[in-house]
C-alpha angles and dihedrals in degrees: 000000000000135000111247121256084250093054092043098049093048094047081053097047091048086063103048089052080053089057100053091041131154081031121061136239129224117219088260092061097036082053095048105039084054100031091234123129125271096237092053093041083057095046091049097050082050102060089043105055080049077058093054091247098102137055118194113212125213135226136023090327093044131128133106133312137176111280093221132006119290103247090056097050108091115225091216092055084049105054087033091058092050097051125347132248141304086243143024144159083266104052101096090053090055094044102110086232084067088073092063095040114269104238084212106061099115090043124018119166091192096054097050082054086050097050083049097056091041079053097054093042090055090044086053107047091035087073096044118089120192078241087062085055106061102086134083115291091257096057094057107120131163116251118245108270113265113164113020130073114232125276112254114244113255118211112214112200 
């Protein structure tokens, strides 16, 4: 399991505009802070002012800035708006097996896994702002739980 390359530069993209807030960044800047390529900056900004996470600013002093402040944009809605989730109700219509008829639509023991890591990920990035993240890599903590009850252990025999 891996973020998509989509989900991982816009991400960083949405950092590096972090760090240059309150101020905004230009395409040019965004591509060569994060060594990607101007024409996919520019197609991640603008999935993500369609995401609300982004503004785009007009004029000589133009360029992209957060939407919003970095300790109120949710790590989770953000990745979520770049490229979707590891799983969702339709997962299984969209599995390549579902062309030929799954035999375990009714009960199926790997999609409830499925539905349980997809749990703990949204558990994890809920409580992760952009402003969490802009520390070093070694001060990267999670934040005390605050909204959502604890996942069941589940035995595996």
């Amino acid at each position: 399991m891996k973020l998509s390359a989509q989900e991982e530069y816009g991400l960083r993209c949405l950092l590096t505009l972090a760090r240059s807030s309150p101020g905004s960044c230009t395409i040019p800047q965004i591509a060569e802070a994060e060594r990607i390529s101007g024409p996919n900056v520019a197609k991640l900004l603008r999935a993500l002012k369609r995401g609300g996470f982004v503004a785009a600013l007009r004029g000589q002093s133009g360029g992209y800035s957060l939407a919003r402040k970095a300790s109120e944009i949710n790590v989770g809605d953000a990745l979520a708006c770049l490229g979707g989730r590891i799983f969702d109700a339709g997962f299984c219509g969209r599995h390549s097996s579902a062309t030929r008829g799954c035999g375990h639509n009714s009960d199926c023991s790997v999609r409830s896994v499925w539905r349980l890591v997809q749990r703990a990920v949204d558990d994890v990035l809920s409580r992760l702002t952009l402003a969490d993240l802009l520390v070093e890599e070694s001060g990267v903590s999670l934040p005390e739980r605050t909204k959502r009850p604890s996942l069941p252990i589940v035995q595996v025999s």
